[in-house]
Every structure is written in C-alpha cells, then in structure tokens.
N, CA, C and O atoms as a MOPAC input file, in Angstrom:
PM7 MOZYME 1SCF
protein

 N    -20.61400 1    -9.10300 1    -7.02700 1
 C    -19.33900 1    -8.42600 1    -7.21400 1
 C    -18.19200 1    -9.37500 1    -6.86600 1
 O    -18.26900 1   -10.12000 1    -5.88900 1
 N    -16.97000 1    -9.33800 1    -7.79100 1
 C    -15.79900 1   -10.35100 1    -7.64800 1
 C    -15.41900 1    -9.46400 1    -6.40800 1
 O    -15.54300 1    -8.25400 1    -6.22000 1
 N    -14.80100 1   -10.69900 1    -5.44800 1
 C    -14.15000 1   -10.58700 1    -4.51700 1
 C    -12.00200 1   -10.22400 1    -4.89100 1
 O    -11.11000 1   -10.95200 1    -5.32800 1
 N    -12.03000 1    -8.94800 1    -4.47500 1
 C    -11.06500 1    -8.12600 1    -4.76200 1
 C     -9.74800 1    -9.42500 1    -4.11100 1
 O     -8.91700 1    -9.82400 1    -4.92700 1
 N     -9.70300 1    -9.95100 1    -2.67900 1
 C     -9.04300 1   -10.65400 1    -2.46900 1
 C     -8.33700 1   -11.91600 1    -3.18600 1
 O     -7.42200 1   -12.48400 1    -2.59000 1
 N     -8.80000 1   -12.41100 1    -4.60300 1
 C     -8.65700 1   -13.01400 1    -5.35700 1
 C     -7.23300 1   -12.74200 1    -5.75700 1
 O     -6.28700 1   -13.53000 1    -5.78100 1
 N     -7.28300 1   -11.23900 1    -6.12100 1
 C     -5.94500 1   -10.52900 1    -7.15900 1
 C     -4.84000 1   -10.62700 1    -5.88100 1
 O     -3.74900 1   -10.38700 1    -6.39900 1
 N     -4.69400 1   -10.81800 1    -4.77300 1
 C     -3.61700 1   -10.25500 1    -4.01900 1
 C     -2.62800 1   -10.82500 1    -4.37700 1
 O     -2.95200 1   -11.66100 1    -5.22000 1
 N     -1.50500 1   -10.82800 1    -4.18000 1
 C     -0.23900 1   -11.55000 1    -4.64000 1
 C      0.01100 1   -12.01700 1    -6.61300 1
 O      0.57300 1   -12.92200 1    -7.23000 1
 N     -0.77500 1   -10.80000 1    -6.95800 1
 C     -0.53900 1   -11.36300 1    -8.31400 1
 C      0.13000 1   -10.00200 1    -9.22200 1
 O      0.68700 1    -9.02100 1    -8.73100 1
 N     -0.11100 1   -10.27800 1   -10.66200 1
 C      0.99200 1    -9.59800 1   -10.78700 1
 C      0.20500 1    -8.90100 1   -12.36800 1
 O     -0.53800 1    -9.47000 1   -13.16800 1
 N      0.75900 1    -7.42500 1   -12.36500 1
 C      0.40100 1    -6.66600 1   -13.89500 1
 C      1.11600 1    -6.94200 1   -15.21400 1
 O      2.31900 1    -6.84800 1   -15.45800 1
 N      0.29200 1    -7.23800 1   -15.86700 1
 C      1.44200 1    -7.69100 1   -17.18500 1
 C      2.53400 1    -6.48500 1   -17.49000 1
 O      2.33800 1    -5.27000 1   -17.47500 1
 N      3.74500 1    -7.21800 1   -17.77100 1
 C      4.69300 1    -6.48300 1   -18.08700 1
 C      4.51000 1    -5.06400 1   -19.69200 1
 O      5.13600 1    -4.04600 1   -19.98700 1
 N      3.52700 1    -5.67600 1   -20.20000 1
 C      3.36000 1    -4.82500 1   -20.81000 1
 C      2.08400 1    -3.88000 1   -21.65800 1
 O      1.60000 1    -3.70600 1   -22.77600 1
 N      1.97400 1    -3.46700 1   -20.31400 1
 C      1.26500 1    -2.64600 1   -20.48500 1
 C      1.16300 1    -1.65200 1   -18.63500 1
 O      1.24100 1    -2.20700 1   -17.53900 1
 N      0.97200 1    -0.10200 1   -18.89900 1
 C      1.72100 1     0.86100 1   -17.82600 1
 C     -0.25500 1     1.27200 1   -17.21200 1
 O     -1.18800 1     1.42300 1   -18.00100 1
 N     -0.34400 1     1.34100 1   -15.94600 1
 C     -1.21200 1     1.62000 1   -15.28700 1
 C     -1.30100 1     3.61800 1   -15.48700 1
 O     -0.47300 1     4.35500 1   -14.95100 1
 N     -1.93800 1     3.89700 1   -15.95900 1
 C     -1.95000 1     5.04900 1   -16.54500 1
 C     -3.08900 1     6.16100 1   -16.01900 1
 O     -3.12500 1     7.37400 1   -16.22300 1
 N     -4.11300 1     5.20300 1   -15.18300 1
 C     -5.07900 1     6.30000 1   -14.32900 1
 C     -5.54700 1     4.98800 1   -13.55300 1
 O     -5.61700 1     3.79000 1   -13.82800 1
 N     -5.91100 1     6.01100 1   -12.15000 1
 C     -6.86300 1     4.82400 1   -11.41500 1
 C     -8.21000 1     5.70400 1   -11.18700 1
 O     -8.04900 1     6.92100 1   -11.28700 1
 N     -9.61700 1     5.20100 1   -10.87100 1
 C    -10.77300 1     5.38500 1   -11.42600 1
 C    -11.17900 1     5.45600 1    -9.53600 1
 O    -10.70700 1     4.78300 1    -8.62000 1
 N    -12.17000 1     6.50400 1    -9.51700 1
 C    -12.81500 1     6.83100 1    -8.50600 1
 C    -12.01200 1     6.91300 1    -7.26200 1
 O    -10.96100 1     7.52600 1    -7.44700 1
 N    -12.21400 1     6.40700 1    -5.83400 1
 C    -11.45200 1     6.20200 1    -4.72500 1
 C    -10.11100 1     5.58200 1    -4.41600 1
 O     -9.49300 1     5.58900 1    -3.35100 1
 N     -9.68600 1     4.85800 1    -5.98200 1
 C     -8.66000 1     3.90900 1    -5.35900 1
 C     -7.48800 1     4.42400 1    -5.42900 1
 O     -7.16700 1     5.15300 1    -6.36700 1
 N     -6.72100 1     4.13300 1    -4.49300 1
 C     -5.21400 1     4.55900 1    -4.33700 1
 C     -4.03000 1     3.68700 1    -4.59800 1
 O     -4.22000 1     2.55200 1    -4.16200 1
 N     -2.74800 1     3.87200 1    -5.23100 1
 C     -1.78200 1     2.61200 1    -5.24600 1
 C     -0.97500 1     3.06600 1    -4.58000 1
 O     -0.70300 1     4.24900 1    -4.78200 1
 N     -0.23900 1     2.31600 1    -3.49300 1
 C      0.33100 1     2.44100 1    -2.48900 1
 C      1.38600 1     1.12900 1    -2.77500 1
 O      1.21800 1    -0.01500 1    -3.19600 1
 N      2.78400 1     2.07200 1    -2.23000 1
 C      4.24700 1     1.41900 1    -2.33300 1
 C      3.94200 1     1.53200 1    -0.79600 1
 O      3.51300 1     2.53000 1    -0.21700 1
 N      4.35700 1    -0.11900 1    -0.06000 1
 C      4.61500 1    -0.18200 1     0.97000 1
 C      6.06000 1     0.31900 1     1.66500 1
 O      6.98900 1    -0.18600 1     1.03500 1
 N      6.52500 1     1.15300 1     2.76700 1
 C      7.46200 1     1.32800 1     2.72000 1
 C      8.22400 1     0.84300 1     4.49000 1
 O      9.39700 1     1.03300 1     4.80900 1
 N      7.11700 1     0.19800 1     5.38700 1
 C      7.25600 1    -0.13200 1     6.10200 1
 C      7.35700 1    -2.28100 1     6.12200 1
 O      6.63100 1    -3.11600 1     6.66300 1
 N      8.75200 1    -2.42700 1     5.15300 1
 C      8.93700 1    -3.87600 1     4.77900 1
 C     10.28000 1    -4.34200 1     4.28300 1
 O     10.94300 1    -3.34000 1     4.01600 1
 N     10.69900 1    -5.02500 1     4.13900 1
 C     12.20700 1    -5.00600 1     3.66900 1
 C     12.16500 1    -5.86700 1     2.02200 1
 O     11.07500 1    -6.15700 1     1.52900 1
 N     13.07700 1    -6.09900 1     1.52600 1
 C     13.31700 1    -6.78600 1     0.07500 1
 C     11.86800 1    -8.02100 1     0.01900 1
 O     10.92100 1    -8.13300 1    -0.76000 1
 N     12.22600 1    -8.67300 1     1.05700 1
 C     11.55200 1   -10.07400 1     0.96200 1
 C     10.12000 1   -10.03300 1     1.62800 1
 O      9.52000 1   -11.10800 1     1.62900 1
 N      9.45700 1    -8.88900 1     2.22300 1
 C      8.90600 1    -8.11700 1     2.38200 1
 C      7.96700 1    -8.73400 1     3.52500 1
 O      6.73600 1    -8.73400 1     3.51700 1
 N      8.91200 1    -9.32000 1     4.62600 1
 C      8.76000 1    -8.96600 1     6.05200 1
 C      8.55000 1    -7.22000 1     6.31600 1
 O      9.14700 1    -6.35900 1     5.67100 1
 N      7.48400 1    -6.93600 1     7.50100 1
 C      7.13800 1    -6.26000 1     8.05300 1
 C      8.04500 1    -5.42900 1     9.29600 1
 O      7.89300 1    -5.84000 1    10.44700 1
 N      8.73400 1    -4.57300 1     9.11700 1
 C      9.41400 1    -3.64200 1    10.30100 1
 C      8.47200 1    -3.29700 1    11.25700 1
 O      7.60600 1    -2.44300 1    11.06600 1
 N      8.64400 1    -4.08200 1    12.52400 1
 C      8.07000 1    -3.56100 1    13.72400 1
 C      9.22000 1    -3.92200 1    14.85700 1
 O      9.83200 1    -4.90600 1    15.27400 1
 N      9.10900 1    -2.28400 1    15.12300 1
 C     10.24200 1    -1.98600 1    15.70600 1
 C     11.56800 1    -1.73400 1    15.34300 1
 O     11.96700 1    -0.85900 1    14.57600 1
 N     12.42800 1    -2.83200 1    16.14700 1
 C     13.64300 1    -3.14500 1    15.17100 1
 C     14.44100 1    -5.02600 1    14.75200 1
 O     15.45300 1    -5.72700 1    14.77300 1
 N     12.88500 1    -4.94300 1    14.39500 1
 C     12.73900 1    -6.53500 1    13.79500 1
 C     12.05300 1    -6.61000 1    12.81800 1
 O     11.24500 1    -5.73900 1    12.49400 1
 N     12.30600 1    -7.87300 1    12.06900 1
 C     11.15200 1    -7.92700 1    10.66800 1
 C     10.81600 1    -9.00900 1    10.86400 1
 O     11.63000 1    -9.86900 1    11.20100 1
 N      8.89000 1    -9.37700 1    10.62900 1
 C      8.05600 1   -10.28000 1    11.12400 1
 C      7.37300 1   -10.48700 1    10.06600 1
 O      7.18800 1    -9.53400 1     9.31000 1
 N      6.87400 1   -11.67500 1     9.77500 1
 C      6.38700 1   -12.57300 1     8.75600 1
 C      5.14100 1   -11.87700 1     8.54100 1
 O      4.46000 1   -11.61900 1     9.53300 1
 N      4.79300 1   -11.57800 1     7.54600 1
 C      3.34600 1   -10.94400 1     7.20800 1
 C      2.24800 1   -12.18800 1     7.21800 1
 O      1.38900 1   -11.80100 1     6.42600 1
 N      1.94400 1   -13.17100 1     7.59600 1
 C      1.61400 1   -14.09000 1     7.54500 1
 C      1.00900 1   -14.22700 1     9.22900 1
 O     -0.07800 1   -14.68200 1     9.58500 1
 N      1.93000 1   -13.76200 1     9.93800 1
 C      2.30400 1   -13.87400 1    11.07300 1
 C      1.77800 1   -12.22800 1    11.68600 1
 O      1.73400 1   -12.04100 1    12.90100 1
 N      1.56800 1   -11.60600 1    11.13600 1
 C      1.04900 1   -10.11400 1    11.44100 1
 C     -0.17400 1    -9.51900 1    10.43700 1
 O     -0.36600 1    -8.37800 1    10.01700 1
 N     -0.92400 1   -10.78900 1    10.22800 1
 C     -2.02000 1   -10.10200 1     8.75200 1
 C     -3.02600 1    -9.06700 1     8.92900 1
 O     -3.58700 1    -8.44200 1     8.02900 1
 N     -3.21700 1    -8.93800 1    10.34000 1
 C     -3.43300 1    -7.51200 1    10.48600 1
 C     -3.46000 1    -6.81900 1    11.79300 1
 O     -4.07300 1    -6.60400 1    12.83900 1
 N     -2.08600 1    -6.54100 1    10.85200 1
 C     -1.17900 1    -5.26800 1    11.11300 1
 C     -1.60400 1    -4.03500 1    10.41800 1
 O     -2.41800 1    -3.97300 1     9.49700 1
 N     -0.69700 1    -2.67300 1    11.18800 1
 C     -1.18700 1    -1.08200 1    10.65700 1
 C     -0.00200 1    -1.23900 1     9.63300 1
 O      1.01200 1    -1.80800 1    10.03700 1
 N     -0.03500 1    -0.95400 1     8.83300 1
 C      1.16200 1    -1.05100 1     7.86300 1
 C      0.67000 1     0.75400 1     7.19200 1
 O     -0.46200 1     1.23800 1     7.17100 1
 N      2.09300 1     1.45000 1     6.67700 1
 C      2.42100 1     2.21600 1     6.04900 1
 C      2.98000 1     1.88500 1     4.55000 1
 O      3.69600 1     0.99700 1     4.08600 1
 N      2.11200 1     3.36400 1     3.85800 1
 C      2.67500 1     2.79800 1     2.46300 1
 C      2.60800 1     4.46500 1     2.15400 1
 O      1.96800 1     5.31400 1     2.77500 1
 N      3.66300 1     4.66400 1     0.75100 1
 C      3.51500 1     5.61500 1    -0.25600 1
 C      2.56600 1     5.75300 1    -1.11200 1
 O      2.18100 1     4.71800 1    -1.65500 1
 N      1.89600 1     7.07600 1    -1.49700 1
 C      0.89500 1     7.10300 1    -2.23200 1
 C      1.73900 1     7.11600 1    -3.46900 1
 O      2.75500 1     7.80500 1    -3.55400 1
 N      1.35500 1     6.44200 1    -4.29900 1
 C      1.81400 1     6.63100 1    -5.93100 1
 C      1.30600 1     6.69400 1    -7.10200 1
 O      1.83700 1     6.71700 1    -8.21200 1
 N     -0.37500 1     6.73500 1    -6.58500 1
 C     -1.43800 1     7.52800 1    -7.95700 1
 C     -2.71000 1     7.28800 1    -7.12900 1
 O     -2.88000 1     6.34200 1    -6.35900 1
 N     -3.45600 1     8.13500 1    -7.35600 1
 C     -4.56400 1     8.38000 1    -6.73700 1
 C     -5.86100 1     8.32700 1    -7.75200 1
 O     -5.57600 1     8.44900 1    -8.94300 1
 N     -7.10300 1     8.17800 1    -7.45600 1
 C     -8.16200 1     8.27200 1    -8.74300 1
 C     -8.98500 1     9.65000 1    -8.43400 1
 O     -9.04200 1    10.26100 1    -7.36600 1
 N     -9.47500 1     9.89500 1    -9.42400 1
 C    -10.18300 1    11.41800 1    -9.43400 1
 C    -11.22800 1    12.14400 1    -7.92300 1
 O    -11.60600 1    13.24700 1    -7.52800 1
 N    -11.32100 1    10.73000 1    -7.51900 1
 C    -12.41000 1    11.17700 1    -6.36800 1
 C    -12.04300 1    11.19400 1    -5.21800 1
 O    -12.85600 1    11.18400 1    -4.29400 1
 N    -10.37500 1    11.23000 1    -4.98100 1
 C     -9.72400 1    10.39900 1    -3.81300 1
 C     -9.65900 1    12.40300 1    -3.30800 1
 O     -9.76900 1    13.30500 1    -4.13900 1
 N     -9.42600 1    12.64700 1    -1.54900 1
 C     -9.57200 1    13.79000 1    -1.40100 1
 C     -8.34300 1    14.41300 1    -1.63400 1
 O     -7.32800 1    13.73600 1    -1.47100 1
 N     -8.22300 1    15.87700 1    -2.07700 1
 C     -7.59500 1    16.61800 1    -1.91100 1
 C     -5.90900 1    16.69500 1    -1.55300 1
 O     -4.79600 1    16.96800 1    -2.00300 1
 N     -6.81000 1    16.14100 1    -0.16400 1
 C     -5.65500 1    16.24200 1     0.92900 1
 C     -4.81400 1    15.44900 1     1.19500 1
 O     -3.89800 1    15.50600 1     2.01600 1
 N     -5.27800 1    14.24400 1     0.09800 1
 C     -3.82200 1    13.30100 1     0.16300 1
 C     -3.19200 1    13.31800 1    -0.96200 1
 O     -3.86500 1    13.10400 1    -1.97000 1
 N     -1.97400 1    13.53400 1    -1.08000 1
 C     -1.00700 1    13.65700 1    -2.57500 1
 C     -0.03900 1    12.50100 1    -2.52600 1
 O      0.34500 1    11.74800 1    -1.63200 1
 N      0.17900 1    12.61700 1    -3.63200 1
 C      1.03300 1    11.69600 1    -4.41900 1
 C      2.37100 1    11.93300 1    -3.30800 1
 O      2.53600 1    13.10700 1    -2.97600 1
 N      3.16400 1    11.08800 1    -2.81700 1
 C      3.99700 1    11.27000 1    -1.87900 1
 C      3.87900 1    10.87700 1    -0.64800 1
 O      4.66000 1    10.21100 1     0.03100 1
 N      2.82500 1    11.33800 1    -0.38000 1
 C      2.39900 1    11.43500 1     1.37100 1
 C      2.57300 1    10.08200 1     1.45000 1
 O      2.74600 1     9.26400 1     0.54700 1
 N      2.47600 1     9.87800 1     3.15800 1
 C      2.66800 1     8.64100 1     3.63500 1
 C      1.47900 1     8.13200 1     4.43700 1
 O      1.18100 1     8.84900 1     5.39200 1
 N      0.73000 1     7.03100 1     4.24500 1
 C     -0.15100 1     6.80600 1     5.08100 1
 C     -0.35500 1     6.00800 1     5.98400 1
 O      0.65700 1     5.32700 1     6.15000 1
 N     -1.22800 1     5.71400 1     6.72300 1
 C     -1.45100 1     4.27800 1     7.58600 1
 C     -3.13800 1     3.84500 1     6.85600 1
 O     -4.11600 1     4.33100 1     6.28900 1
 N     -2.46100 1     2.36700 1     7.46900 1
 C     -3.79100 1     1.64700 1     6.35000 1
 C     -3.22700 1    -0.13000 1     7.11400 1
 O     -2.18500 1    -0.73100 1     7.37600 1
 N     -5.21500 1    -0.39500 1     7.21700 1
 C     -4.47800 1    -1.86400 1     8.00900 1
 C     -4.20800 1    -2.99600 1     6.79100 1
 O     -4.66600 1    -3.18100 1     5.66400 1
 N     -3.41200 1    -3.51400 1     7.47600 1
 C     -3.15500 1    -4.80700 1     6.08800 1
 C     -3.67200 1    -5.48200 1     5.59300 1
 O     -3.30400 1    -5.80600 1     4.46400 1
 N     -5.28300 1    -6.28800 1     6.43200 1
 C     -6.06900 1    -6.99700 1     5.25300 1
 C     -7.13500 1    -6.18500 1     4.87800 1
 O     -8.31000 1    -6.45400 1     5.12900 1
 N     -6.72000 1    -5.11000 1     4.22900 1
 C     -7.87800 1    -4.40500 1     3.34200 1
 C     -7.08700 1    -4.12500 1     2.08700 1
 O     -5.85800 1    -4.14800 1     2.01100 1
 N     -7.99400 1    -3.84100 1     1.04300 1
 C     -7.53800 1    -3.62400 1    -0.42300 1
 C     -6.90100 1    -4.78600 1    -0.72700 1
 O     -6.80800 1    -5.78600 1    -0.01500 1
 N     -6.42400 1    -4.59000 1    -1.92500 1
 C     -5.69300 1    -5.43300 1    -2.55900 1
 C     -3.88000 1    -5.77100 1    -2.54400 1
 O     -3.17600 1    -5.41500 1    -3.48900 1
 N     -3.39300 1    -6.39800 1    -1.49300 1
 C     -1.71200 1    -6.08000 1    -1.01300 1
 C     -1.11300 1    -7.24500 1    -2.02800 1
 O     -1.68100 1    -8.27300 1    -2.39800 1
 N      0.32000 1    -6.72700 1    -2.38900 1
 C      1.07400 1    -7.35800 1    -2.92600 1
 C      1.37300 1    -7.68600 1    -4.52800 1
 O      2.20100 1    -8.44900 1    -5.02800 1
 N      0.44800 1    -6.87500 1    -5.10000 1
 C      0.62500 1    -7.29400 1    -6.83600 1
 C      1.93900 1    -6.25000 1    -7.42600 1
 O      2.24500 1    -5.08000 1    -7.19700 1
 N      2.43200 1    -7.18300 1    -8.17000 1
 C      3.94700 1    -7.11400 1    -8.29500 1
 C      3.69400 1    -5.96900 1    -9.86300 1
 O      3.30800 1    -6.31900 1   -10.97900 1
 N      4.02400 1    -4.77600 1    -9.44900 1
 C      4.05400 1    -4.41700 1   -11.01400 1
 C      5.35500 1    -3.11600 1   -10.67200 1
 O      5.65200 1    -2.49800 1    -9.65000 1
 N      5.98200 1    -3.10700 1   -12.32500 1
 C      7.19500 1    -2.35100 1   -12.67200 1
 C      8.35000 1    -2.66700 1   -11.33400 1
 O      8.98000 1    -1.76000 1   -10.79000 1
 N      8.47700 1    -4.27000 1   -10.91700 1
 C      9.65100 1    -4.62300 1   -10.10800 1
 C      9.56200 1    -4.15600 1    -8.42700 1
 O     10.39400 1    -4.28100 1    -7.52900 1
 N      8.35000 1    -3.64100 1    -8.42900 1
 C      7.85000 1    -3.56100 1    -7.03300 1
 C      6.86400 1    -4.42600 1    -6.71100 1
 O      6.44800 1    -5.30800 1    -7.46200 1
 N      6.30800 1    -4.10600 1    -5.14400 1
 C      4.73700 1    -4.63100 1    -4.67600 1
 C      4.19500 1    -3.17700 1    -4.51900 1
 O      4.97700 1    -2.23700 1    -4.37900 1
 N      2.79000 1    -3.00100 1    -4.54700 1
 C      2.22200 1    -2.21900 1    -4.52800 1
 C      0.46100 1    -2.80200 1    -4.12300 1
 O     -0.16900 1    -3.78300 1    -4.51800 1
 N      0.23900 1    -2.09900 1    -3.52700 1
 C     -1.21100 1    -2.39200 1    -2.67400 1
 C     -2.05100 1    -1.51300 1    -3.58400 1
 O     -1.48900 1    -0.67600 1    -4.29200 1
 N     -3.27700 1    -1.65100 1    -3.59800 1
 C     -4.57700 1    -1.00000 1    -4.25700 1
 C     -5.49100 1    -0.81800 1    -2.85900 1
 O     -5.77800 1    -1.89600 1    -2.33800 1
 N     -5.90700 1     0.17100 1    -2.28900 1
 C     -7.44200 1     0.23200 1    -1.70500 1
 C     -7.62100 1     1.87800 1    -1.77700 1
 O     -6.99600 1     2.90000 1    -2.06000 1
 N     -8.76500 1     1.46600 1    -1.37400 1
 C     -9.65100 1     2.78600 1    -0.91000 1
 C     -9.62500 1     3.21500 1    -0.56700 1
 O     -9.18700 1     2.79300 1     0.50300 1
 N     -9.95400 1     4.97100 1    -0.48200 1
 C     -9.74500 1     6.03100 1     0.39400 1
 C    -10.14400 1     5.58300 1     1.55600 1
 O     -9.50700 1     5.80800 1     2.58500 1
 N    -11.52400 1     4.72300 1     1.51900 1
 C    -11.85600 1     4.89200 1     3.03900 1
 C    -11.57000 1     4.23700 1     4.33600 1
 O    -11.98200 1     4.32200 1     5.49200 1
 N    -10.67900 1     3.53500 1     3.66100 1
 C     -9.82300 1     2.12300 1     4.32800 1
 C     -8.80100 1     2.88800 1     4.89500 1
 O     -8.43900 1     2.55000 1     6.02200 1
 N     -8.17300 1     3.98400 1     4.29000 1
 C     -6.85400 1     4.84400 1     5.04400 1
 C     -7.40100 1     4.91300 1     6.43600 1
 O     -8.59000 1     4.69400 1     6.66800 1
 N     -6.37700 1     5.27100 1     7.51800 1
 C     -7.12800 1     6.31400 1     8.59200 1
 C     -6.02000 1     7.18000 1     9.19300 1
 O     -5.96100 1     7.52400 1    10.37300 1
 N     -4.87200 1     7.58700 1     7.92000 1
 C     -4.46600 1     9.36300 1     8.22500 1
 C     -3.00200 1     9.57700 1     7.00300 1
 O     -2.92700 1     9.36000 1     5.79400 1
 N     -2.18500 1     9.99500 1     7.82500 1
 C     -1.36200 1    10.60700 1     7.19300 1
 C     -0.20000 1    10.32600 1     8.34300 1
 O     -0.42500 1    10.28900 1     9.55300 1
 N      1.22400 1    10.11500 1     7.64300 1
 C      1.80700 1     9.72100 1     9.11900 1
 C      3.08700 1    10.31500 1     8.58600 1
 O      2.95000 1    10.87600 1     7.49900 1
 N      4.62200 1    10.32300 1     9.23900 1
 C      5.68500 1    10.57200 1     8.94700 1
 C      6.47000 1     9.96700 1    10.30700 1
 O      6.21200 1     9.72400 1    11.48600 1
 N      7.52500 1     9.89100 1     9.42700 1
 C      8.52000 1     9.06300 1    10.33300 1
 C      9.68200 1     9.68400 1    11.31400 1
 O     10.56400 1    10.45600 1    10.93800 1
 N      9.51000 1     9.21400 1    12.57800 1
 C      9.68200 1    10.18400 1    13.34700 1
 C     11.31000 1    10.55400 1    13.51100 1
 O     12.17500 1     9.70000 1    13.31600 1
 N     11.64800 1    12.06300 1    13.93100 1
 C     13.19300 1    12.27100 1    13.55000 1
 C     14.23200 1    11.32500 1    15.01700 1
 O     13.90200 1    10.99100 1    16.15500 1
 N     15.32500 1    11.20300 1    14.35700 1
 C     16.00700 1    10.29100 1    15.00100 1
 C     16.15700 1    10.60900 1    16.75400 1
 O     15.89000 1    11.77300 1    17.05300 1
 N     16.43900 1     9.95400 1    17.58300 1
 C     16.67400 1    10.41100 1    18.88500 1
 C     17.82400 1    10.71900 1    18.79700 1
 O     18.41700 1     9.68000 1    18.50600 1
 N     18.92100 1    11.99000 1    18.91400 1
 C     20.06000 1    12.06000 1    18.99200 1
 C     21.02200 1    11.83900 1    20.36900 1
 O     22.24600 1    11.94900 1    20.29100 1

C-alpha cells in the first residue's frame, strides 16, 4: 500500500471538484492556524515544523459514507497533526484528509472571559 504521507503538501487539480469521499475519510479545514499557516497556541503562532505533533483542530467539510453519525459536516474536531494527509491545497484553501479513527472528539471554542 502507497504511503499516504507522500501527498501531504500537495495540491488538487484546479479542475476538477472533490464530489464524494469513500468509506472513513474525512476533509478537514484547519481552523486552529493563521494565513501562512503557523499554528495558534495560545496567543502565539508557532512553526508547524516546530510543533509536528501537535493536537490541532479542524472543520469537518465532507465526510465518507461510513464515517459515524455523530460527526457532521461543521463540527469541530481534535485530531493530532502527523496523521492523515495535512496540507493539500484545494479550492484556495489547505485541507487535511484522515480517518475517523485518528479523530479523538469533538471540541468548541471556549466563550470569552468577560
């Protein structure tokens, strides 16, 4: 079996639209990163290079038929950073690929301290 780590940092042809994903896999918009896509921890941004594994959070943004229930399109998850496939550039984003079983929950961001 090809080693999935191959694809990371690469990119979907512009033309043509990802239209289903197949069994467990999930595509995930990272949302814990800035433009250049340093890592927010805390209230600093740190070299992903420099944090490769890290818990990183991402948006779910399509799921495959076998993925459970209980995670929807939206939700927010935690998922550590060197698993799946991170960084392939498609429709002007990054977006990660892994597996349900690589998640380990569901998270939200906590309300401000007033």
């Amino acid at each position: 079996m090809e080693k999935v780590e191959h694809y990371k940092n690469s990119s979907i042809s512009e033309d043509y639209e990802v239209t289903a994903l197949f069994d467990d896999i999930i595509m995930l918009s990272p949302v814990d990163c800035n433009g250049e896509g340093y890592i927010k921890r805390g209230s600093i941004y740190v070299d992903p290079a420099i944090t490769y594994n890290a818990w990183r959070v991402g948006k779910v943004l399509m799921k495959g038929p076998k993925v459970a229930e209980y995670i929807e399109i939206g939700d927010l998850v935690q998922y550590p950073n060197d698993r799946g496939i991170p960084g392939v550039k498609y429709k002007g984003q990054t977006v990660h690929y892994i597996n349900e079983d690589r998640l380990f929950g569901k998270v939200k961001l906590k309300d401000p301290v007033e």
